[in-house]
C-alpha positions as protocol buffer text, in pm:
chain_id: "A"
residue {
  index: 1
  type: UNK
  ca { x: -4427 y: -56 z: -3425 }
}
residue {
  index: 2
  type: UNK
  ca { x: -4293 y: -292 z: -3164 }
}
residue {
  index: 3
  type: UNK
  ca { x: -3957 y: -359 z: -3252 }
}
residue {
  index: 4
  type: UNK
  ca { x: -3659 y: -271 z: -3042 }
}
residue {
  index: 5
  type: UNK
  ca { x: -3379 y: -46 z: -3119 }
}
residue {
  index: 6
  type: UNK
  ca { x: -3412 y: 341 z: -3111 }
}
residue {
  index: 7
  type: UNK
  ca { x: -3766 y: 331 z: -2974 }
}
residue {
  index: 8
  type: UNK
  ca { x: -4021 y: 519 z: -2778 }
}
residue {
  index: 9
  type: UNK
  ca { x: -4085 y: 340 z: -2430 }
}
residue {
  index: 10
  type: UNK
  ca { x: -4479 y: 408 z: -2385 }
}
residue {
  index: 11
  type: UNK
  ca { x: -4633 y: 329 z: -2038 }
}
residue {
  index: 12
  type: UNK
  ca { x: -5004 y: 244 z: -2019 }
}
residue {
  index: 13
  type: UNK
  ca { x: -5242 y: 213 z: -1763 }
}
residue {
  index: 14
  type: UNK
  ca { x: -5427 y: -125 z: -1743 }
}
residue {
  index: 15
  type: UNK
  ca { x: -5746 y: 4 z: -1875 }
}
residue {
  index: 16
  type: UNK
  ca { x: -5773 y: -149 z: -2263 }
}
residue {
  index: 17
  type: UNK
  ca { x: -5492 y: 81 z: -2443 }
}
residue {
  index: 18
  type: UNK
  ca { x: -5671 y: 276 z: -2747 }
}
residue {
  index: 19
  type: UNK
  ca { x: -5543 y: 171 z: -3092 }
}
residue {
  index: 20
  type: UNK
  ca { x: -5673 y: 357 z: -3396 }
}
residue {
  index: 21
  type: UNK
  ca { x: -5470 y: 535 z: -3596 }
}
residue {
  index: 22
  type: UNK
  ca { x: -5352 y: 842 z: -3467 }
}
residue {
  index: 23
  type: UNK
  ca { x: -5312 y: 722 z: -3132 }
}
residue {
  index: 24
  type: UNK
  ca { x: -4988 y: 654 z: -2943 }
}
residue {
  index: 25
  type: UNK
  ca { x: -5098 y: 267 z: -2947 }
}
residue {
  index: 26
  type: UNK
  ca { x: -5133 y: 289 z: -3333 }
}
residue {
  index: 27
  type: UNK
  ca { x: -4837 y: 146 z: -3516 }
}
residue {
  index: 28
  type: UNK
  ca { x: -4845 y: 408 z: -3821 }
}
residue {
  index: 29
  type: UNK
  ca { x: -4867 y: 707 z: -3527 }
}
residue {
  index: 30
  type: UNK
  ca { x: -4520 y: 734 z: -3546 }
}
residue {
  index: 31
  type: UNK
  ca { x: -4232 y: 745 z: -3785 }
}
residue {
  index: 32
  type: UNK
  ca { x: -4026 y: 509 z: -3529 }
}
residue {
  index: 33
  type: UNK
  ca { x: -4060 y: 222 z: -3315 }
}
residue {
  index: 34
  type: UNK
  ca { x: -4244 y: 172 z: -2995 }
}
residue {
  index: 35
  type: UNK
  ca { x: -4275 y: -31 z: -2724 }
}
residue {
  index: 36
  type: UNK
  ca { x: -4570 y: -55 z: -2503 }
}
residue {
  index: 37
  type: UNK
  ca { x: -4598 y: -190 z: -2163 }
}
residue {
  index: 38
  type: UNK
  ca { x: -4922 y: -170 z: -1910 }
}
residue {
  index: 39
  type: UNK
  ca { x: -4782 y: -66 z: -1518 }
}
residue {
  index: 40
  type: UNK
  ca { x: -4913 y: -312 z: -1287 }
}
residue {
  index: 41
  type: UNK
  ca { x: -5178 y: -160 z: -1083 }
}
residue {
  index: 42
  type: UNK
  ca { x: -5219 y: 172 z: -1266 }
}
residue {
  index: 43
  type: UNK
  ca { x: -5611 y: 229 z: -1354 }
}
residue {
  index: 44
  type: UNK
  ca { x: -5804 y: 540 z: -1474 }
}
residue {
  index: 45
  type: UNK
  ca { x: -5970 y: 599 z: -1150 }
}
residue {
  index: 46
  type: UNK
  ca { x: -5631 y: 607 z: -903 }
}
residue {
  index: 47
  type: UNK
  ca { x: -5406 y: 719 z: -1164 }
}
residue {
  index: 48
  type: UNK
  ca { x: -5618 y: 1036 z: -1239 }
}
residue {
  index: 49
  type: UNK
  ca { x: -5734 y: 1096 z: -875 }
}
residue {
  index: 50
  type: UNK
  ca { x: -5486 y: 983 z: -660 }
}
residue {
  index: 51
  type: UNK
  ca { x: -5456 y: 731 z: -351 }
}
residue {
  index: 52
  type: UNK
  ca { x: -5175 y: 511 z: -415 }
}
residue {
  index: 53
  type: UNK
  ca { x: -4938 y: 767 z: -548 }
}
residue {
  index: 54
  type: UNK
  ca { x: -4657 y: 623 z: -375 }
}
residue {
  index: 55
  type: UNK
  ca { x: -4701 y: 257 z: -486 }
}
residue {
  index: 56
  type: UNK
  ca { x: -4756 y: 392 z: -849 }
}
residue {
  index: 57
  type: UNK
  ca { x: -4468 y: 564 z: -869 }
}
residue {
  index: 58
  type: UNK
  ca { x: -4223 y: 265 z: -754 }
}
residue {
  index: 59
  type: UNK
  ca { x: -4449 y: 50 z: -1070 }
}
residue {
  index: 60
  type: UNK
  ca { x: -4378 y: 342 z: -1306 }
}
residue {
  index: 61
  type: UNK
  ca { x: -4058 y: 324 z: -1259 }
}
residue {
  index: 62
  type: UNK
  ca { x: -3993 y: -30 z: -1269 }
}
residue {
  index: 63
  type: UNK
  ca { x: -4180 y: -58 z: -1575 }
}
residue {
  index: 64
  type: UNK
  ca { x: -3952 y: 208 z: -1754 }
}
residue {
  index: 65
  type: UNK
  ca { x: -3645 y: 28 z: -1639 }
}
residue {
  index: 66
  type: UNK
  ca { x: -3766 y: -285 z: -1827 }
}
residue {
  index: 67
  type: UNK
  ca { x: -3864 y: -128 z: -2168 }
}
residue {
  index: 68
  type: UNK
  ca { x: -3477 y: 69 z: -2111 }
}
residue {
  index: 69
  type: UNK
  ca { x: -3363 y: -266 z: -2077 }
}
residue {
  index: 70
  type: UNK
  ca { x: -3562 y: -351 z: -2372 }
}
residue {
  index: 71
  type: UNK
  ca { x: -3443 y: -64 z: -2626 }
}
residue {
  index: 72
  type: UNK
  ca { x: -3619 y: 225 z: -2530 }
}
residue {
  index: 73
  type: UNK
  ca { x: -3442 y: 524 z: -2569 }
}
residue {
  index: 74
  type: UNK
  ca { x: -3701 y: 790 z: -2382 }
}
residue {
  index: 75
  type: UNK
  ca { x: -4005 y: 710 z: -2209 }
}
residue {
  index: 76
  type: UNK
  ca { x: -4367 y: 869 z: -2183 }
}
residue {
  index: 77
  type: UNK
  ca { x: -4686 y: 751 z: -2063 }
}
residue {
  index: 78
  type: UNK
  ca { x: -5069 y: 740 z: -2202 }
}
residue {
  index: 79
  type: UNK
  ca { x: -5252 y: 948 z: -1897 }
}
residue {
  index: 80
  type: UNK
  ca { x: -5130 y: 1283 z: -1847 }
}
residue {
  index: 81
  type: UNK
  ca { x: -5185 y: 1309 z: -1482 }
}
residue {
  index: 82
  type: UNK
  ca { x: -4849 y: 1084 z: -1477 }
}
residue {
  index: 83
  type: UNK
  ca { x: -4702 y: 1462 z: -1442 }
}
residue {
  index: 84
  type: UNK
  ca { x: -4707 y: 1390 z: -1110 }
}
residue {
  index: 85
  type: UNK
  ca { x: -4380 y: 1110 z: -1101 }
}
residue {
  index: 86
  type: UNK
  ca { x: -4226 y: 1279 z: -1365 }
}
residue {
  index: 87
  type: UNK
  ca { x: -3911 y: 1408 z: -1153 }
}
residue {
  index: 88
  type: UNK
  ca { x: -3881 y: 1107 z: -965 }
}
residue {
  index: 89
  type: UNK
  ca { x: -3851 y: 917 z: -1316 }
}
residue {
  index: 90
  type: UNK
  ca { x: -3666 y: 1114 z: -1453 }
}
residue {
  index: 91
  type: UNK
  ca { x: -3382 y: 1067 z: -1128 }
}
residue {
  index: 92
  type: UNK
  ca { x: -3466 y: 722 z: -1160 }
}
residue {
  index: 93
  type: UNK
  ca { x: -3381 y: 680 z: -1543 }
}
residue {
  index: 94
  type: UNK
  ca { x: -3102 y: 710 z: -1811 }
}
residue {
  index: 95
  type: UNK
  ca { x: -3340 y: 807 z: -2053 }
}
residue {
  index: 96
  type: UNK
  ca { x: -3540 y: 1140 z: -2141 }
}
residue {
  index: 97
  type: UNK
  ca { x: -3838 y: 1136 z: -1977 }
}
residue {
  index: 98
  type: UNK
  ca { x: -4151 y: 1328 z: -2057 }
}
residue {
  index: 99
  type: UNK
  ca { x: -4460 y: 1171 z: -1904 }
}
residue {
  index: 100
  type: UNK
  ca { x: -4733 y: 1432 z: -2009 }
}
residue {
  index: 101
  type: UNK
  ca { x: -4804 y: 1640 z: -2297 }
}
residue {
  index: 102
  type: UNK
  ca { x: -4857 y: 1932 z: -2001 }
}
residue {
  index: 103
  type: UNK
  ca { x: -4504 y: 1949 z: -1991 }
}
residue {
  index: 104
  type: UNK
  ca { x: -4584 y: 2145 z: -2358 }
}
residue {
  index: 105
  type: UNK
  ca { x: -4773 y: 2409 z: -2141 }
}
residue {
  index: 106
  type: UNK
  ca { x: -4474 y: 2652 z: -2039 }
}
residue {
  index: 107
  type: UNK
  ca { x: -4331 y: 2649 z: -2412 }
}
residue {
  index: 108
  type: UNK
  ca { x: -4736 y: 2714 z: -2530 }
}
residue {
  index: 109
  type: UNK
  ca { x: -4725 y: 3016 z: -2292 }
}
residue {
  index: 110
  type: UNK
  ca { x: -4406 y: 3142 z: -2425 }
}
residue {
  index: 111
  type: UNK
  ca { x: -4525 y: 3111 z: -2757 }
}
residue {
  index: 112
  type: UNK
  ca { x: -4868 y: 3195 z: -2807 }
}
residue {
  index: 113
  type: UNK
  ca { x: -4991 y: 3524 z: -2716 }
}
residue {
  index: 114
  type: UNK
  ca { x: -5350 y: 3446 z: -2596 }
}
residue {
  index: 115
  type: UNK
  ca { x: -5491 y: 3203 z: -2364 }
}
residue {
  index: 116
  type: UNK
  ca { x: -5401 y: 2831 z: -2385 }
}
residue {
  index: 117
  type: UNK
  ca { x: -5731 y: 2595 z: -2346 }
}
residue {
  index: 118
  type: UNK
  ca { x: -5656 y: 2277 z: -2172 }
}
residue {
  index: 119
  type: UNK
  ca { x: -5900 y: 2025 z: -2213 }
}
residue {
  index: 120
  type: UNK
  ca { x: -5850 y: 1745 z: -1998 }
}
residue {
  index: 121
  type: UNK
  ca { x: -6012 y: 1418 z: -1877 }
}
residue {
  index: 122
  type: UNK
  ca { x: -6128 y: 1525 z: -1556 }
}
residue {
  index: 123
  type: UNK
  ca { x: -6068 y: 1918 z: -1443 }
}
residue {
  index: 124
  type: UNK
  ca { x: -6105 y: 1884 z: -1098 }
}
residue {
  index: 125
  type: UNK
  ca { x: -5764 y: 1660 z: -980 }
}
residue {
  index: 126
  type: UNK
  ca { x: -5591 y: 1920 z: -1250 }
}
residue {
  index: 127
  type: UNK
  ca { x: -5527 y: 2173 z: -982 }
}
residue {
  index: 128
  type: UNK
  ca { x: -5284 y: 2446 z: -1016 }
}
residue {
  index: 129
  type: UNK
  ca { x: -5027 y: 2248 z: -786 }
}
residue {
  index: 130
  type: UNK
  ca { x: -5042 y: 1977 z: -1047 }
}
residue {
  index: 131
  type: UNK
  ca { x: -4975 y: 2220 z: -1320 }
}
residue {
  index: 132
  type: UNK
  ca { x: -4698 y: 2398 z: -1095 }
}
residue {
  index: 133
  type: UNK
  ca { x: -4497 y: 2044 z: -1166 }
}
residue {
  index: 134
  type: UNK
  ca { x: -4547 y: 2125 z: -1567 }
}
residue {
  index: 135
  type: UNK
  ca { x: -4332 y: 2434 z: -1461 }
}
residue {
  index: 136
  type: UNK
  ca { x: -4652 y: 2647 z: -1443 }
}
residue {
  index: 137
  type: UNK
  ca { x: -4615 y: 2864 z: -1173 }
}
residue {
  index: 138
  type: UNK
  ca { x: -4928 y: 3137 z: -1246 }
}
residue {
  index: 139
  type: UNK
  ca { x: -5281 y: 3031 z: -1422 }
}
residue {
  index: 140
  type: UNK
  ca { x: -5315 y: 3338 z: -1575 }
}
residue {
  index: 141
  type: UNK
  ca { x: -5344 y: 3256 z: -1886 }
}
residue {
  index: 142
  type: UNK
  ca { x: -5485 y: 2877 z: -1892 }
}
residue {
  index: 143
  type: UNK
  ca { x: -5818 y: 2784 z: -1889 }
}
residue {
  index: 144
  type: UNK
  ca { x: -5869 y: 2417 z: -1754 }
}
residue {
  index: 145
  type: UNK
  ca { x: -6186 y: 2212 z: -1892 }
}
residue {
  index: 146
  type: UNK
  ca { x: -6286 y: 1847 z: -1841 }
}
residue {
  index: 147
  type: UNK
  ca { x: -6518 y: 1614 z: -2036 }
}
residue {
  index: 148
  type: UNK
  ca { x: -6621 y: 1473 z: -1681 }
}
residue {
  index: 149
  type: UNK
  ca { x: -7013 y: 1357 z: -1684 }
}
residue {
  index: 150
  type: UNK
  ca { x: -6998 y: 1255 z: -2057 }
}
residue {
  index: 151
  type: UNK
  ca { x: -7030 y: 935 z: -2242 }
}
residue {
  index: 152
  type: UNK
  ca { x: -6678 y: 947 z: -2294 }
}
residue {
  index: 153
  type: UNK
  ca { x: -6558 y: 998 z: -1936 }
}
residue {
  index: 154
  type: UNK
  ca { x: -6805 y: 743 z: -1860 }
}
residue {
  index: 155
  type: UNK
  ca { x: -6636 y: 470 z: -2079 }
}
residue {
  index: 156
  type: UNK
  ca { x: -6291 y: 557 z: -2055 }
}
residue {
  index: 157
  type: UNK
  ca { x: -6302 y: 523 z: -1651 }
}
residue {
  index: 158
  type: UNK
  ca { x: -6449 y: 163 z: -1708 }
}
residue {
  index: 159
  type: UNK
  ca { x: -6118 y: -127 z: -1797 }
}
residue {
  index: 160
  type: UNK
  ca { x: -6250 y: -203 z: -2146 }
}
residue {
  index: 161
  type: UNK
  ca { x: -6172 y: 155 z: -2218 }
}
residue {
  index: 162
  type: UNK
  ca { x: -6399 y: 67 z: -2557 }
}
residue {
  index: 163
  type: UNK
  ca { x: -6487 y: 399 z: -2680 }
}
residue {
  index: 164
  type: UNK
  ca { x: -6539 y: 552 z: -3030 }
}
residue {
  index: 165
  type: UNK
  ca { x: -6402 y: 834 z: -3230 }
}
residue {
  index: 166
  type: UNK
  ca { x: -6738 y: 983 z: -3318 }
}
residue {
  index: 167
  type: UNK
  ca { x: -6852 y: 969 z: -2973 }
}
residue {
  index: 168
  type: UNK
  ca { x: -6534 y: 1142 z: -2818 }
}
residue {
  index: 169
  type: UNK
  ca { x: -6505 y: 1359 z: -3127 }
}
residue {
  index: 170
  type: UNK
  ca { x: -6861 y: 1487 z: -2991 }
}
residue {
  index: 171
  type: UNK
  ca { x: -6789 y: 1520 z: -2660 }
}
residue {
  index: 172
  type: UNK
  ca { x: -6469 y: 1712 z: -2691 }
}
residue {
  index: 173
  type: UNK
  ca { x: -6558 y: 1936 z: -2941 }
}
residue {
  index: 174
  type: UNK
  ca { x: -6871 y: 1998 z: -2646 }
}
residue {
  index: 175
  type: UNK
  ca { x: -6632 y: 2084 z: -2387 }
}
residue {
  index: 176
  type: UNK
  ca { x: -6413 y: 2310 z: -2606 }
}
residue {
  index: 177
  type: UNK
  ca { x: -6735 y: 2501 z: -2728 }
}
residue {
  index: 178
  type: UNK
  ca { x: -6834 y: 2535 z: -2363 }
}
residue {
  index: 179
  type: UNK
  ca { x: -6465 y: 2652 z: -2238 }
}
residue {
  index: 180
  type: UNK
  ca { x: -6450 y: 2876 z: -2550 }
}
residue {
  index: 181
  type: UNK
  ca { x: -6806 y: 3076 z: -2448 }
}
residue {
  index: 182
  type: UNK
  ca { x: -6623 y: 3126 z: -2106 }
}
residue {
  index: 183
  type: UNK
  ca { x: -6289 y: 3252 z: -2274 }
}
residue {
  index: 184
  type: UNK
  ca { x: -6300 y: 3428 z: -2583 }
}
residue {
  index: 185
  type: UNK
  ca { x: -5908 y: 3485 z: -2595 }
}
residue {
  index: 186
  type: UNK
  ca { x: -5829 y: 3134 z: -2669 }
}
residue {
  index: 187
  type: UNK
  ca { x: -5551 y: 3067 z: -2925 }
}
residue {
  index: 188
  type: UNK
  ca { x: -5423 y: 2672 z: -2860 }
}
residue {
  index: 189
  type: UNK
  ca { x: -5576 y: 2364 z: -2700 }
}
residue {
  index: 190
  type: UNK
  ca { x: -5346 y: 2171 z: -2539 }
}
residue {
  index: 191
  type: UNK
  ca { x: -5503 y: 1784 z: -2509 }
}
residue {
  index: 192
  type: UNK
  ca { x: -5432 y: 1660 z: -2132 }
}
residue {
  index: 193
  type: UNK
  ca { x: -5547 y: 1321 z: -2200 }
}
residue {
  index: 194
  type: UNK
  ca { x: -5393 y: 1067 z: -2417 }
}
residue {
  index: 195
  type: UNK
  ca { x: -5710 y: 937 z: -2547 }
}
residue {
  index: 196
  type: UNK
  ca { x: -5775 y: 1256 z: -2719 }
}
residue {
  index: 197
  type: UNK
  ca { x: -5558 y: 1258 z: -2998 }
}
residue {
  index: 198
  type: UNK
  ca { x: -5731 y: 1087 z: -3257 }
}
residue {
  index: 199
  type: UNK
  ca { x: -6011 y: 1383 z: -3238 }
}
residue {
  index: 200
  type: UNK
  ca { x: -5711 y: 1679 z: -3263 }
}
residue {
  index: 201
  type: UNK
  ca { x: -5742 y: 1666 z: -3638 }
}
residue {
  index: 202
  type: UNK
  ca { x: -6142 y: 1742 z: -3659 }
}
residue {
  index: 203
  type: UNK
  ca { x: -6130 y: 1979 z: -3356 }
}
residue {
  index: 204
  type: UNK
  ca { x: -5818 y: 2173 z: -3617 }
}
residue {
  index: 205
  type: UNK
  ca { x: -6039 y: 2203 z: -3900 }
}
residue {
  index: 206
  type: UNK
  ca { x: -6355 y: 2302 z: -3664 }
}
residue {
  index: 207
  type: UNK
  ca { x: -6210 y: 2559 z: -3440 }
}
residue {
  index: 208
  type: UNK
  ca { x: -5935 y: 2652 z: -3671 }
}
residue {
  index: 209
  type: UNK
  ca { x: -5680 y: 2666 z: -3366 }
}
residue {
  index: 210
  type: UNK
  ca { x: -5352 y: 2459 z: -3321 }
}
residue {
  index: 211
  type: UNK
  ca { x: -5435 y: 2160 z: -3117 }
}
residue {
  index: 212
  type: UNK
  ca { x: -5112 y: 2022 z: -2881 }
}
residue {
  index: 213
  type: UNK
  ca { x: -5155 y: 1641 z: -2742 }
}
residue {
  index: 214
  type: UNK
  ca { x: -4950 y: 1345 z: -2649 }
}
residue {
  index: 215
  type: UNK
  ca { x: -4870 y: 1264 z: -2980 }
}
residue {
  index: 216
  type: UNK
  ca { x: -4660 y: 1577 z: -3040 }
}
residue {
  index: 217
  type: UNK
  ca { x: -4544 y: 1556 z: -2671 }
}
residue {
  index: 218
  type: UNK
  ca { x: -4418 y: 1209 z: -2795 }
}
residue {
  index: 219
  type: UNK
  ca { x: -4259 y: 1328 z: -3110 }
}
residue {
  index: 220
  type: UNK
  ca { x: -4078 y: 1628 z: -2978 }
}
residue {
  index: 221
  type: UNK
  ca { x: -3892 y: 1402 z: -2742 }
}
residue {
  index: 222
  type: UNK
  ca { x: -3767 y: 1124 z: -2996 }
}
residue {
  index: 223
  type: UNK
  ca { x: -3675 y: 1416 z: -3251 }
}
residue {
  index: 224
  type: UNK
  ca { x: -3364 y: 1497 z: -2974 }
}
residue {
  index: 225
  type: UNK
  ca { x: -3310 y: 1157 z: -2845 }
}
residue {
  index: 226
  type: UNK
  ca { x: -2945 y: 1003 z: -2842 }
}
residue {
  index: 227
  type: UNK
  ca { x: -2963 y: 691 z: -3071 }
}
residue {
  index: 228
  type: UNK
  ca { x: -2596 y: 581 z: -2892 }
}
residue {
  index: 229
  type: UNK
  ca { x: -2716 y: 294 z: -2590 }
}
residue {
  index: 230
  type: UNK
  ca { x: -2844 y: 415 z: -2239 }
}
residue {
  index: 231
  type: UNK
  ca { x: -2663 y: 385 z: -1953 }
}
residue {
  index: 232
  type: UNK
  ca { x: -2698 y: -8 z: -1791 }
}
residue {
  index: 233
  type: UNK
  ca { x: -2953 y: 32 z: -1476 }
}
């Protein structure tokens, strides 16, 4: 939905925003409003491995002032490796803020007693000091897998971001096979990546574990949110 009033502020990167249904882009995702707004300058390739933090940061954050301004009433993003502004956005704002499902990751660990499988975009820029500002201070009990090198991270690095279900769906379910031969305590995936959530339902039924993305990141934060105005900015 795109209407104003009570809604979700979601911040994309500039790469074509995924749409089908299940998404955070899909209207029918959500049992609320949304509004959607690409950051200027924020791309797969220097979102997810750095560069321009800085610079990204000051767009992030001027982009969540406008949808405030516009209705919002709490803000998230669709690339987890946003972690890294989340407490200067959250200073910055007069709105709840949660920019990455891996914010999920300390609750997961309090709640699950075996190991919780991240699978992510690309493992190697999700270091431990990354998952540190998640509130993660030992890696214990995570194991950290990427899809890097696959179709999938192929397209989805590219703008046109034009990549289908099946073919993710494959390529995931790869990943989690190959992080699950390492691990064998396993209880939860957590989803890192915000293109991965219209795949959680078939990697449910086919590993029979509780799958965590942006989607429920998304909906745990509007289920508290304060319907009164924000604050003027």
């Amino acid at each position: 939905m795109t209407q104003s009033g009570g809604a979700l502020g979601i911040l994309q990167l500039q790469n074509t925003a995924q749409t089908m249904y299940g998404s955070l882009g899909h209207p029918a995702t959500f049992p609320f409003p949304t509004i959607s707004r690409p950051v200027l300058g924020a791309w797969t390739k220097n979102v997810v491995f750095g560069g321009e933090d800085s610079k990204l940061e000051a767009a992030y954050i001027s982009t969540a002032k406008d949808l405030v301004r516009e209705g919002a009433v709490a803000i998230t993003s669709n690339c987890g490796f946003t972690l890294k502004f989340q407490r200067a956005m959250t200073a910055a704002l007069p709105v709840p803020v949660s920019m990455s499902s891996l914010l999920l990751l300390p609750y997961l660990i309090a709640t699950i007693k075996g190991r919780i499988g991240i699978l992510t975009f690309d493992s190697r820029p999700l270091t431990p000091d990354l998952l540190k500002l998640a509130g993660v201070r030992s890696n214990e009990r995570v194991a950290v897998t990427g899809i890097e090198n696959s179709e999938t991270w192929r397209v989805m690095s590219e703008p046109e971001n034009n990549y289908t279900i099946e073919q993710l769906t494959k390529d995931v379910l790869s990943a989690i096979a190959a992080m699950r031969k390492r691990y064998d305590d396993i209880e939860a995936i957590l989803f890192e990546c915000a293109g991965f959530p219209i795949a959680a339902q078939q990697v449910r039924e086919q590993t029979k574990l509780p799958v965590f993305d942006a989607v429920t990141n998304a909906r745990l934060l509007m289920s508290g949110r304060n319907m009164a105005a924000p604050k003027s900015i």
